[in-house]
C-alpha positions in Angstrom: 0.0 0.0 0.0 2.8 2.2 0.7 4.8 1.3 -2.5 1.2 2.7 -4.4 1.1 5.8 -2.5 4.9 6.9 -3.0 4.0 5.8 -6.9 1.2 7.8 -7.3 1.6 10.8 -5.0 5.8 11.0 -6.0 6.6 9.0 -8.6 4.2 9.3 -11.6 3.4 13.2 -11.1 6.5 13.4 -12.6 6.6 10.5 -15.3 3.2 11.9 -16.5 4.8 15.7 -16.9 7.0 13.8 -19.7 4.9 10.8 -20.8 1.5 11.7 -19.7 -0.4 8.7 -21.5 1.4 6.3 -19.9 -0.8 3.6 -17.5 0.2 1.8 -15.1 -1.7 -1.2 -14.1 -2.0 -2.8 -10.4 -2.5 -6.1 -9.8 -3.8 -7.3 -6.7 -6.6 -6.9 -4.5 -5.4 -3.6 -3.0 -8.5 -1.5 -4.6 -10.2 -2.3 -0.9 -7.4 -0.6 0.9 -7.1 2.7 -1.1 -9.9 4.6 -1.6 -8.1 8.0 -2.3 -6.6 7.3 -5.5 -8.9 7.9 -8.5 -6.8 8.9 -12.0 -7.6 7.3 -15.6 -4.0 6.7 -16.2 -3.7 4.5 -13.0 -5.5 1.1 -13.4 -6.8 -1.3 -10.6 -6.9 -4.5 -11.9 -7.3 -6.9 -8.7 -6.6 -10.5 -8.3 -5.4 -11.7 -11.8 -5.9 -15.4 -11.2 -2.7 -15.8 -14.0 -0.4 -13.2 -14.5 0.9 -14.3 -18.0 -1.3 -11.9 -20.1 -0.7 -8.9 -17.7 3.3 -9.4 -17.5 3.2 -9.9 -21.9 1.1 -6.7 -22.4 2.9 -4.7 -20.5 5.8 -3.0 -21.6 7.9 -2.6 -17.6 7.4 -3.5 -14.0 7.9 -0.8 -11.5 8.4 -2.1 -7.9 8.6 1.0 -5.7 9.1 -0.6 -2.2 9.6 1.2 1.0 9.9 -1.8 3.3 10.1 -5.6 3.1 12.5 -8.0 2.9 13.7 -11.4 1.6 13.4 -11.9 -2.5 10.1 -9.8 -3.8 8.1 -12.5 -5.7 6.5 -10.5 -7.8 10.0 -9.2 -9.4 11.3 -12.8 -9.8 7.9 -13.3 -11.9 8.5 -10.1 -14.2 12.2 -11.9 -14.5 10.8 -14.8 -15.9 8.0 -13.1 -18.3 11.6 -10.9 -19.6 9.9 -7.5 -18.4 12.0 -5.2 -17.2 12.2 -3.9 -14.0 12.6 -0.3 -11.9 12.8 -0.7 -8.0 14.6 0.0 -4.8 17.0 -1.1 -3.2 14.4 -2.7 -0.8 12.8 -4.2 -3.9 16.3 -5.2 -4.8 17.4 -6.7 -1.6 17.8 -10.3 -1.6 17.9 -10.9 -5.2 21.4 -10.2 -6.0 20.3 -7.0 -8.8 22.8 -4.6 -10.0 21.8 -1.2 -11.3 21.6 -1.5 -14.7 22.6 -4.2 -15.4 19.2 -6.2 -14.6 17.2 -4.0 -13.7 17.2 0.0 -12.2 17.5 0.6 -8.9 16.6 4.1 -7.0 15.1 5.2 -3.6 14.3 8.6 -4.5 11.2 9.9 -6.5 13.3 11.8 -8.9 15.8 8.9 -9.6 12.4 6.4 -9.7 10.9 8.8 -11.8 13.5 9.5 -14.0 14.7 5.4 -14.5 10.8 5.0 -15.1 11.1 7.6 -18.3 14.4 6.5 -19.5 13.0 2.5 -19.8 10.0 3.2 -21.2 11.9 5.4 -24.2 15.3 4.1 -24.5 15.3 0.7 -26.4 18.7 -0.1 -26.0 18.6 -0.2 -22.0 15.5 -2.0 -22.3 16.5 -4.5 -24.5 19.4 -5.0 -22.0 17.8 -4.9 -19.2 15.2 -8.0 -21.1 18.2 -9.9 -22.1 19.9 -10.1 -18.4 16.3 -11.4 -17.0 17.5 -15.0 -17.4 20.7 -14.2 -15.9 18.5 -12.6 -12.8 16.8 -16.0 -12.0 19.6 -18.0 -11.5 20.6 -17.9 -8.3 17.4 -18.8 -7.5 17.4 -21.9 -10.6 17.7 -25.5 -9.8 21.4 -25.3 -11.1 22.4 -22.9 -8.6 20.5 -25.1 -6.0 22.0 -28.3 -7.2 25.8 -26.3 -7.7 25.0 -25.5 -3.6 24.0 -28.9 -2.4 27.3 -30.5 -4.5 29.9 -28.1 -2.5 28.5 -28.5 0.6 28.6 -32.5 -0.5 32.1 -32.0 -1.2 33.3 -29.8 2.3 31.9 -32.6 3.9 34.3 -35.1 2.0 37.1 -33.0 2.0 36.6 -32.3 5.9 36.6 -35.9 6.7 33.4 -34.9 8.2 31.8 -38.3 8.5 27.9 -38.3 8.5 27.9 -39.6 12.4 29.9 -36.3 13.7 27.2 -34.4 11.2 24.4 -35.5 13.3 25.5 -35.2 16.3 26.6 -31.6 15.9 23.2 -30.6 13.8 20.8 -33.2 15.9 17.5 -31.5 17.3 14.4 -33.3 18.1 12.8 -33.6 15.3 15.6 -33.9 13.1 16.4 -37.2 10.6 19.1 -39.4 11.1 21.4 -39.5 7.4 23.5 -42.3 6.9 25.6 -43.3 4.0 24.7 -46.4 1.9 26.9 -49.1 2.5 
């Protein structure tokens, strides 16, 4: 809700001043909540049960967070539709995004604003920023995951940890026994 109000109150005033057809579109049942924003340009949408046709028909994903933490799912689903993406560096956080590279990142509503214009009309940085979407999933991919599991496989070998002293140091209540097959 916050994230809607610093867009609309900060942000678009001054997107619209240069592009003042552009729309933006909110998904998500958040209509409820906000009463006080009313502008033709600015487009409730609610609970979109699949997000494919909104993520295609759209041309960027702006993600102007103000608080949060942990990956932002909803940026890791523009990543794999290849829309390009403007946010913070709270929107940012945990996803391992560098400024311009994958997406834009700025905190302030003139930087926001201004990353906003320059995506929407400079091809070549949006065509980068769609080409690096893959590249933004993967530490999140089931290569990176299977890469993870098979070094922390191998410190165990090279360690000489054996399984018995790994379950004994990691053993809670509830926890599994693992031993090697013989």
């Amino acid at each position: 809700i916050d994230a809607l109000y610093f867009l609309y109150n900060d942000i678009m005033p001054i997107v619209w001043k240069q592009l003042p057809d552009l729309k933006v579109n909110i998904i998500g049942n958040v209509k409820d909540f906000i009463k006080d924003i009313d502008h033709p340009n600015f487009i409730f949408h609610g609970f979109v049960p699949d997000v494919e046709e909104s993520f295609s028909c759209n041309k960027l994903m702006v993600a102007p967070l103000t608080y949060g933490a942990g990956v932002k799912g909803k940026i890791g689903q523009a990543f794999e539709y290849y829309l390009p993406v403007v946010t913070t560096s709270i929107g940012a956080e945990g996803m391992q995004l560098i400024n311009g590279e994958n997406a834009l990142i700025n905190d302030d509503k003139e930087g926001f604003a201004n990353s906003v214009i320059k995506l929407y009309t400079d091809k070549d940085l949006w065509l980068r920023l769609q080409s690096n979407s893959e590249n933004s999933l993967h530490p999140f991919s089931r290569n990176k995951l299977k890469e993870q599991l098979l070094k922390i496989g191998n410190t165990i070998i090279r360690d000489k940890t054996s399984l018995t002293d790994f379950n004994k140091k990691f053993k809670t209540p509830n926890s599994r026994v693992y031993r090697l097959p013989n």
